[in-house]
N, C-alpha and C positions, 0 to 999 in steps of 0.2 A: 504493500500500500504506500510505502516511502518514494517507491520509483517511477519516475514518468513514465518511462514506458517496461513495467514489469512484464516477465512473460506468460503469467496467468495474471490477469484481471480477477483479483478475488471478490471487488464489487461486483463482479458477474452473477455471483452465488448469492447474493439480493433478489433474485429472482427466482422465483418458486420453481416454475419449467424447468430452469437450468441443473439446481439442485435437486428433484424430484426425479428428472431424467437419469442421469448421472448415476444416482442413487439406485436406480432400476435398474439400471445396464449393469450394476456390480453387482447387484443380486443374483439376476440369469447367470453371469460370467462364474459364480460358485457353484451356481445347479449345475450348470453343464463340467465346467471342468471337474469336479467332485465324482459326478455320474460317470463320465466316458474314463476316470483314473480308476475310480474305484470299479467300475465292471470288469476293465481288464482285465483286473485283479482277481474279479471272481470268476471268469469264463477262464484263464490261466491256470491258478491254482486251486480252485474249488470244484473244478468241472475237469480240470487236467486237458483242457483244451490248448493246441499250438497257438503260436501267437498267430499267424494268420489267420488261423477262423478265429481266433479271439477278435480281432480287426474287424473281422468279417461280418461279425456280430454285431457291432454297431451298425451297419448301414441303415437299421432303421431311424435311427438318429441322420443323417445326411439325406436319407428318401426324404423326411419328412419336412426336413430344412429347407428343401427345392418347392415341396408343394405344398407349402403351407403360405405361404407370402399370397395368394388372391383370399387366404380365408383371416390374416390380419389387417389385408387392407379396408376386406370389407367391413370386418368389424372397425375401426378405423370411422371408414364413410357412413354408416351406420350409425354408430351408437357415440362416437366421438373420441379423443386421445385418452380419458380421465375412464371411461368406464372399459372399453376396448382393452386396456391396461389394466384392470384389476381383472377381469375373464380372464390373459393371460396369466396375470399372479397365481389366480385358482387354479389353472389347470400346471402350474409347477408346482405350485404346493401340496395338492391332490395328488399328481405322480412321483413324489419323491414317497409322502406317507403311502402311495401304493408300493414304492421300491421296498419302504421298509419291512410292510410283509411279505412281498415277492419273491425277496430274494432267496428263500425256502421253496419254493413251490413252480421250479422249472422255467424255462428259457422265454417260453410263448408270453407269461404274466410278465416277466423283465421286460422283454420286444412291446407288450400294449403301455407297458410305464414309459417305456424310451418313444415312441410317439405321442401319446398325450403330454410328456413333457416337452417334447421340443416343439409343441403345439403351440404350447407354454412362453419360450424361449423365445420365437419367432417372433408372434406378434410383441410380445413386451420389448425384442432390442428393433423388429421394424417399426414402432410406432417414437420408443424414443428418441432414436435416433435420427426421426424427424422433428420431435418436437424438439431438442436440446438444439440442433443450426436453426431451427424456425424462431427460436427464443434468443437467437443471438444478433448483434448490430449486425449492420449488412456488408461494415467491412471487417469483419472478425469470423466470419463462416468458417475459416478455416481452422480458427482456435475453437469451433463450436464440434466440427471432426475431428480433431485431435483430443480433447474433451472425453468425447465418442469412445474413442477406439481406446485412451488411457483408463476408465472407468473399467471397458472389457478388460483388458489385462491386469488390472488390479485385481478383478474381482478372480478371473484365471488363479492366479498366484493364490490368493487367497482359500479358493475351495480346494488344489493340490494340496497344499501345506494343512489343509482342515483334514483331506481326508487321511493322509498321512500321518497325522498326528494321532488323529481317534483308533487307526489302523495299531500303530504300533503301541497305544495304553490299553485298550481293549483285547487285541489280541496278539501280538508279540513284536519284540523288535528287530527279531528276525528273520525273514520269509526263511524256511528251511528246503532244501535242496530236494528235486525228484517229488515223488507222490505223497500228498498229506495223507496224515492218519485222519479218521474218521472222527477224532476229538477235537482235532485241531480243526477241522471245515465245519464240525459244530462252534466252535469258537469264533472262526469266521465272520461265522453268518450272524452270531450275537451281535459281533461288533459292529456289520453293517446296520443290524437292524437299529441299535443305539443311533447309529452315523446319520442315516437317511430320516430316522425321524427328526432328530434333531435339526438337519435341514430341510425341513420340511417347515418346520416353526419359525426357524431364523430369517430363509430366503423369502418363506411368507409373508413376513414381516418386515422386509428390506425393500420387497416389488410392492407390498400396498402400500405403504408409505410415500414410496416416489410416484408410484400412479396416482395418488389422491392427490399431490399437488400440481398434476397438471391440468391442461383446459379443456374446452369442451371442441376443439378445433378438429375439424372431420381432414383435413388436409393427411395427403399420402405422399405426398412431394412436398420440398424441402423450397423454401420461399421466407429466407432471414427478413426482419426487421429493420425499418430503418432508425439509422441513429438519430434520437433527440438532438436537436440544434439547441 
């Protein structure tokens, strides 16, 4: 705030949009990263699957990323940024608490939480991510994407480092070599179930929160503000 021209304008975050968005996009950025670290883990070592179908397993996560963008936009033009955005909150926070009893009960119930979550994902980083440059002056767009994409990678970092964390207090520090014992993938699976519930309450609470501070603006494209004279 001392610099004329500092490289984040922290008077930016005066702005509900910009702060609420923001705040959204680290939310998703934990669901997913948390999800796609921690499945590895269990399609790898609890299923004893190679790592390529362990890879291979996600695609329902990336199908749904390609064809989910006409059903956030529409909700979007529909119903506006502010509610569009807590429908996607629901349906992350709904599939995580699905992961957390899924994870017992075979691949198919994982595979419907991995699309209802990135259902989830889609619309909340395609609607932010219009709202946060829409909320920004019209010569700072680019700090409104960079913004953007810093928020994802924070929040990235952050669900790795969560799930890793609860991984190794929960159930060991560490992964042991060749095929687990059948105590130890019940141990596993506790720790997930602990992991995902609990994300399930935090990320719930990280996406409504920035969704309830944004506006009721049905815009699907990105159309910054002009600067106050």
């Amino acid at each position: 705030r001392r610099t004329s021209a500092p490289m984040l304008d922290l008077r930016l975050f005066s702005r509900g949009t910009v702060r609420g968005a923001a705040l959204a996009q680290t939310g998703t950025s934990i669901a997913m990263a948390s999800v796609m670290f921690g499945l590895i883990l269990h399609f790898q070592y609890a299923y004893g699957w190679s790592p390529v179908r362990a890879g291979l397993a996600n695609l329902p996560i990336i199908a749904t990323m390609l064809l989910a963008t006409p059903l956030s936009e529409w909700l979007a033009q529909r119903f506006g940024h502010r509610i569009a955005c807590l429908v996607g909150a629901g349906f992350l926070a709904g599939s995580l608490a699905g992961l957390a009893w899924g994870v017992e009960h075979g691949y198919a119930v994982i595979a419907l939480c991995m699309v209802l979550m990135t259902i989830g994902l889609r619309t909340v980083m395609t609607i932010c991510a219009v709202a946060l440059v829409d909320a920004m002056p019209a010569n700072r767009t680019s700090l409104g994407t960079a913004l953007n994409d810093t928020a994802q990678e924070v929040g990235s970092s952050i669900g790795t480092a969560v799930v890793g964390t609860l991984i190794a207090v929960l159930v060991t520090t560490q992964l042991p070599a060749g095929t687990w014992s059948g105590d130890l993938i019940a141990s596993f699976f506790h720790g997930e179930r602990i992991t995902y519930a609990l994300l399930a309450v935090v990320v719930g609470l990280i996406a409504t929160g920035g969704a309830l501070s944004l506006t009721d603006s049905r815009s699907v494209e990105e159309h910054p503000v002009e600067e106050a004279a």
